[in-house]
C-alpha positions as CSV (number, residue, x, y, z in Angstrom):
1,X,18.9,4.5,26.8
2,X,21.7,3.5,24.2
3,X,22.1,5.8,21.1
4,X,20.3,4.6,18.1
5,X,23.0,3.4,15.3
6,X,21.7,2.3,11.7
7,X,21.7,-1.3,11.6
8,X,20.3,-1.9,14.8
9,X,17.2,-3.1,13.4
10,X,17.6,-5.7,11.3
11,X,15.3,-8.7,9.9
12,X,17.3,-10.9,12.7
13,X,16.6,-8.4,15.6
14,X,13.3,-7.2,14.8
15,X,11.5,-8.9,11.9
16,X,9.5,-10.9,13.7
17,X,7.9,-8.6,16.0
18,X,7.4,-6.0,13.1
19,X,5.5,-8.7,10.8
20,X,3.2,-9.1,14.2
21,X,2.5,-5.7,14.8
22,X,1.1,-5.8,10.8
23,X,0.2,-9.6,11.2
24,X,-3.3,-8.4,10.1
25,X,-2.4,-6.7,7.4
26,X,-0.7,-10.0,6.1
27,X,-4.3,-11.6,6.6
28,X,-5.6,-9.6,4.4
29,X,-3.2,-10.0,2.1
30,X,-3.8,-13.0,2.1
31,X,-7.7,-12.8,1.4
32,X,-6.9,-10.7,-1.5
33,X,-5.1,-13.4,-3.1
34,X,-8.2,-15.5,-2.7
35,X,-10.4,-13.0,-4.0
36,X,-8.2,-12.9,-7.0
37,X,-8.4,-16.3,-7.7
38,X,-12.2,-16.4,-7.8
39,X,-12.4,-13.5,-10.5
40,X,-10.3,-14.9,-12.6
41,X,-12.1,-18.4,-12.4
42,X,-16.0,-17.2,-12.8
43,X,-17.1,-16.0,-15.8
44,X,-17.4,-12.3,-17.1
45,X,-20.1,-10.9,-18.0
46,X,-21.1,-11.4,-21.8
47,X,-21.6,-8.3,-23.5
48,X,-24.4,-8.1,-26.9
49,X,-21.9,-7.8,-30.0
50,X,-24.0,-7.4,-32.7
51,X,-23.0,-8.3,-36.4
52,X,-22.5,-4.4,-37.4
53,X,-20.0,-4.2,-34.2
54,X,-17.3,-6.6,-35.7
55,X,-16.2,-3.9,-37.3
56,X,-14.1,-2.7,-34.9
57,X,-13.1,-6.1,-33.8
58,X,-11.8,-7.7,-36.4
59,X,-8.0,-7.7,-35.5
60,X,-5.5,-10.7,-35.7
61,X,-5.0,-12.8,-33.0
62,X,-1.5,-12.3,-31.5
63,X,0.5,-14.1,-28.9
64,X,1.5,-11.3,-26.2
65,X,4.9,-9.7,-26.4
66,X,4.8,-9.3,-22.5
67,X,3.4,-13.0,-21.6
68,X,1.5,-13.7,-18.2
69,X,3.8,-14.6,-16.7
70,X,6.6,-12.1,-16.9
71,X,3.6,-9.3,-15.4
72,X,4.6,-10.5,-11.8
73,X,8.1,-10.4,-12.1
74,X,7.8,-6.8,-13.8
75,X,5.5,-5.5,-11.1
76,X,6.6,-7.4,-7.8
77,X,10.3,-9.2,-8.3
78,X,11.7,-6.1,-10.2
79,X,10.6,-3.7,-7.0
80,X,11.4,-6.4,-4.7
81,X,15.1,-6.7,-5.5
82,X,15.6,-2.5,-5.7
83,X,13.8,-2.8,-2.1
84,X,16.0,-5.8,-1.0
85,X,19.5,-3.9,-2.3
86,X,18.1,-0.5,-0.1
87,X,17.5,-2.9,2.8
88,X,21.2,-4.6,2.6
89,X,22.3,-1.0,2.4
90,X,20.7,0.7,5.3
91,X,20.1,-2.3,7.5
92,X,16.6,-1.1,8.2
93,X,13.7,-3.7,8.7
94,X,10.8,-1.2,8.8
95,X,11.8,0.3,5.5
96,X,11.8,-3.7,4.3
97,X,9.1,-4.7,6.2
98,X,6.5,-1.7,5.0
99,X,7.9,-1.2,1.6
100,X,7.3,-5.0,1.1
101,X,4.0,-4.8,2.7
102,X,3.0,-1.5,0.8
103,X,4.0,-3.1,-2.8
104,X,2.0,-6.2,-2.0
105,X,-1.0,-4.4,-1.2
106,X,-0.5,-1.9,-4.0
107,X,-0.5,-4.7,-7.0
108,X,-3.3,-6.9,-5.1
109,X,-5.7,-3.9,-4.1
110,X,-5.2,-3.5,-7.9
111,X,-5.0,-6.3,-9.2
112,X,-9.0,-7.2,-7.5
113,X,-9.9,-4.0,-8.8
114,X,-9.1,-4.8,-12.2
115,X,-10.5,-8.3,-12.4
116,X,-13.9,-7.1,-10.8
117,X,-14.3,-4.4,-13.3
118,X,-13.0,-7.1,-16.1
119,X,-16.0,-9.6,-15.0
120,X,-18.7,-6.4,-14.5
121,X,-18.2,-4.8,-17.9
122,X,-17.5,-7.6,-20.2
123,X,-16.0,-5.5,-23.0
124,X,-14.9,-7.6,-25.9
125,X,-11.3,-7.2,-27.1
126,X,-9.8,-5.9,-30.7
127,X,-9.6,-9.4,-31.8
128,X,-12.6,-11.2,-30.5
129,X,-14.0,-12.0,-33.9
130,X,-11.4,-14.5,-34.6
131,X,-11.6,-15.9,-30.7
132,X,-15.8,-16.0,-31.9
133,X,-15.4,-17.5,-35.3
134,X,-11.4,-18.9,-35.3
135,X,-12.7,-20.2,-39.0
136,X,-13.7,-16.5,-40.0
137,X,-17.5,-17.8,-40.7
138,X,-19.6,-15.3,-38.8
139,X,-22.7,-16.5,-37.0
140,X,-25.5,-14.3,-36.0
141,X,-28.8,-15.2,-34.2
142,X,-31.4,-14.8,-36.5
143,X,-33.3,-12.0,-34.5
144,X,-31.1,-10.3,-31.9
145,X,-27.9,-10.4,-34.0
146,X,-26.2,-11.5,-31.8
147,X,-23.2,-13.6,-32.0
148,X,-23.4,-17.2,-31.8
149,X,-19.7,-18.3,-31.3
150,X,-18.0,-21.3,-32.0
151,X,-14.6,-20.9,-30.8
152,X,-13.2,-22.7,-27.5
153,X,-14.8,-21.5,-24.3
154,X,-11.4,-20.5,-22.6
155,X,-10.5,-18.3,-25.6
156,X,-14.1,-16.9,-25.6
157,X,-14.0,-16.1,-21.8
158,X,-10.5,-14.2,-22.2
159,X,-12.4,-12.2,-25.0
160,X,-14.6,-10.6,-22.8
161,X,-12.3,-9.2,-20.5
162,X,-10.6,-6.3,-22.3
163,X,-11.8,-3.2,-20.1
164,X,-9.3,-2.1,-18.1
165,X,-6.2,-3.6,-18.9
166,X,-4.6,-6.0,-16.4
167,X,-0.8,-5.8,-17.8
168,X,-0.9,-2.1,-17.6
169,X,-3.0,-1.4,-14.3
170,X,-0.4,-4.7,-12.1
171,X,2.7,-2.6,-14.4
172,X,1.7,0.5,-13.1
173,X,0.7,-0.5,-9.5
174,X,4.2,-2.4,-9.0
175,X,6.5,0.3,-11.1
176,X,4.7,3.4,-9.8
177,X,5.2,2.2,-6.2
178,X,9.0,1.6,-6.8
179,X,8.9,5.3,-8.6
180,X,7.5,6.7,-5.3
181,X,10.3,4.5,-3.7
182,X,13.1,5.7,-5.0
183,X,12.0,9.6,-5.3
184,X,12.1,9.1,-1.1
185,X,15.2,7.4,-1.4
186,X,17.3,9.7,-3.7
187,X,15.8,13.0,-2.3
188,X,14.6,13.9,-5.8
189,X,13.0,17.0,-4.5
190,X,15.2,18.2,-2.5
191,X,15.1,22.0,-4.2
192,X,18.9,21.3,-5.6
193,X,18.0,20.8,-9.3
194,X,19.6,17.4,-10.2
195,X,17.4,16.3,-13.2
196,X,18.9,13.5,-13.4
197,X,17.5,12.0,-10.3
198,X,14.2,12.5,-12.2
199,X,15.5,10.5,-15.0
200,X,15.7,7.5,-12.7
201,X,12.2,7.6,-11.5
202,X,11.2,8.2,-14.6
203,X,12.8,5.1,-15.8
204,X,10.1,2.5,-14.1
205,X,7.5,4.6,-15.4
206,X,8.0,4.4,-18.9
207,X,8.8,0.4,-18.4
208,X,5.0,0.5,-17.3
209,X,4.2,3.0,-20.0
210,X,5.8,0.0,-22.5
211,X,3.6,-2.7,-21.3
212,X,0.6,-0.9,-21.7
213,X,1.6,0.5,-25.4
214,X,2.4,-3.2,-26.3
215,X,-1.4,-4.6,-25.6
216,X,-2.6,-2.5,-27.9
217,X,0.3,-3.6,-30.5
218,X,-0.6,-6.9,-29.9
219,X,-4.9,-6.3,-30.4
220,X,-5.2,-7.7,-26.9
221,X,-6.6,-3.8,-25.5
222,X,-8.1,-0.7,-27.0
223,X,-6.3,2.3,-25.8
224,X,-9.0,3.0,-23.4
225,X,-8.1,0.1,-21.9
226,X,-4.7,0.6,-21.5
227,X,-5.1,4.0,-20.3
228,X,-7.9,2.9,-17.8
229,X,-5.2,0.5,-16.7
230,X,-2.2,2.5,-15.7
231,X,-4.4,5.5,-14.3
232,X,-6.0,2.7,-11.9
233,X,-2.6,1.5,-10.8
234,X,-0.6,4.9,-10.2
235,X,-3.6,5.4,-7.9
236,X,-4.1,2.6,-5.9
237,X,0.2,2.6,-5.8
238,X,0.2,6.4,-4.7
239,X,-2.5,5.8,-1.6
240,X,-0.3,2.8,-0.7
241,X,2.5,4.4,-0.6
242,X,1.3,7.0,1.6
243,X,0.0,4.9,3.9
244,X,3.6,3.3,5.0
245,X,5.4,6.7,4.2
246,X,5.9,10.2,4.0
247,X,5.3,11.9,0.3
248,X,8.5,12.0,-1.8
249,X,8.7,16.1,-1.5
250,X,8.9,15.8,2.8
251,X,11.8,16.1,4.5
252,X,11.5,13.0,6.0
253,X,10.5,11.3,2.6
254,X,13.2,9.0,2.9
255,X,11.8,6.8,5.4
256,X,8.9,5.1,6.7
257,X,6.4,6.3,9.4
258,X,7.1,3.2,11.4
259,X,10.6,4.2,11.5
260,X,10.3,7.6,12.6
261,X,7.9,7.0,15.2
262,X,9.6,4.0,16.6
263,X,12.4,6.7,16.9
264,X,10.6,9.0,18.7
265,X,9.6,6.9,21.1
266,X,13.2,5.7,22.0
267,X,13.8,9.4,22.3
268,X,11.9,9.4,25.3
269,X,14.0,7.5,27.5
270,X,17.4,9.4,26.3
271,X,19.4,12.0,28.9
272,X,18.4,15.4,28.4
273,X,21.4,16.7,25.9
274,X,22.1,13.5,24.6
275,X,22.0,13.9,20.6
276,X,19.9,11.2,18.3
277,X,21.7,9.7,15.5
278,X,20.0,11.8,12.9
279,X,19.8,14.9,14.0
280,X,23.1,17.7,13.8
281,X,21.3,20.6,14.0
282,X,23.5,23.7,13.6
283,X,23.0,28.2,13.0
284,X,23.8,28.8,9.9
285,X,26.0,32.3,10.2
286,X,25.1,33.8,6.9
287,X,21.2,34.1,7.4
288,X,20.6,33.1,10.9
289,X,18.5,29.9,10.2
290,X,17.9,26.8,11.8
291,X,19.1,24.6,9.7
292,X,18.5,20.5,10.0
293,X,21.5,18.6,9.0
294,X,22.0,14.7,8.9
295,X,25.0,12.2,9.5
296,X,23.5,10.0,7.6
297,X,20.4,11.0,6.9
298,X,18.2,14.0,6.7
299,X,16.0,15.3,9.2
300,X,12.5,16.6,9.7
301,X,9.8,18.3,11.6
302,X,8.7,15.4,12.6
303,X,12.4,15.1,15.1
304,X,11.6,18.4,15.9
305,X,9.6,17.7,19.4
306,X,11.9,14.9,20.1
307,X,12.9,15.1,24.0
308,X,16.8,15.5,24.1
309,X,17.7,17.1,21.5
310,X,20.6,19.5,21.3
311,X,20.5,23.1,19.6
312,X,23.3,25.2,19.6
């Protein structure tokens, strides 16, 4: 069988036959768009706030600094392109195809999370008085004491949707997926002590961290909101992650199951001797370990039982 050479599966090549092999995970991508939809369109469940609670909601009502809109492009387009750039590097389509797949499923899994726990609790936000009573004139039913409000529906509805935090939790989902991303990418614990590695991981992270910190600038969240949010999001990002790859800290963190597997199985059809593109495998002379070296790329345990490899 031919050596393997980087670039030899591409989106032209192979694309099409990787996106059916996960053609059902596509489907249900595509029910968790649906899904989303309806929980943003019914309506949330309508908490008691009694007169003696406005205290604690009685802030302005501010236009957000990060609007709607921008929260997909933070958490999706922004990881998309770093992903895209890798791709046009390394020519791979399963590190495409399953980082694509992995952020998709990290912000929806999240995003239905959030909007389901939004509709369930029915926290008011900070400002809610003023979406209740937009005139400031309070009105209380006359028994339970509970608010009778007289603001538009819409404004109301968004009111009631405060716990957790849907900027923070889609921020974190999308940003922490791309932090576990590039820690594969750039080998940040690879034992050789280059903190500045972690300074670009980091970097995604506290973009995230700003989003969340600005909904409670603008009165749109209480902190426990926000910090509901972006705990919610590293999680559902960090068992998405896993699912497509290896953690950061393994040898083979750089790439994709998918692509290591595919590998082995081309390794079974290869001449006894015949050396795989990723593996150089040489004794180090000063301490007498096996030591895994790649042309390109490094290496891992999971080569190891690969038929036709060469040690010497």
């Amino acid at each position: 069988m031919p050596e393997i050479q980087l670039g030899a599966h591409t989106v032209r090549s192979h694309g099409v036959k990787v996106a059916r092999t996960h053609m059902h995970d596509w489907i249900i991508l595509l029910l968790l768009v649906v899904i989303e939809g309806i929980l943003n369109v019914i309506e949330p469940f309508h908490r008691f706030v009694g007169e003696d609670m406005m205290t604690d909601l009685r802030y302005p009502l501010k236009d957000n600094t990060v609007p709607f809109w921008a929260v997909p492009v933070i958490a999706i387009i922004i990881p998309f392109c770093v992903i895209l750039v890798y791709y046009f590097i390394r020519r791979d389509v399963y590190d495409l195809h399953h980082a694509i797949l992995g952020l998709l499923f990290s912000v929806l899994i999240t995003g239905v999370i959030t909007d389901a726990i939004k509709d369930a609790v029915g926290r008011p936000r900070p400002d809610f008085f003023w979406r209740c009573f937009p005139d400031g004139i309070g009105k209380f039913h006359n028994v339970t004491q509970n608010v009778i409000c007289t603001g538009s529906k819409s404004v109301i509805k968004e009111g009631h949707k405060s716990f957790p935090s849907g900027h923070t939790s889609w921020s974190f989902a999308g940003l922490g997926f791309l932090a576990l991303y590039l820690s594969g990418k750039i080998r940040v614990f690879d034992r050789r002590g280059h903190v500045a590695k972690l300074c670009i991981v980091f970097l995604p992270l506290l973009i995230a961290a700003l989003v969340g910190i600005s909904r409670v600038d603008d009165y749109w969240h209480h902190w426990q909101d926000v910090f509901a949010g972006g705990l919610l999001g590293l999680t559902v990002s960090s068992f998405c992650y896993l699912q497509f790859f290896p953690p950061p800290y393994h040898v083979d963190g750089w790439g994709p199951h998918a692509y290591f597997q595919m590998l082995a199985e081309s390794q079974n059809g290869r001449p006894n001797g015949q050396q795989s593109e990723l593996e150089d495998v040489y004794v180090d002379s000063q301490n007498g370990r096996e030591l895994s070296r790649a042309n390109t790329n490094d290496s891992g345990p999971i080569l190891d039982g690969m038929d036709g490899v060469r040690r010497y």
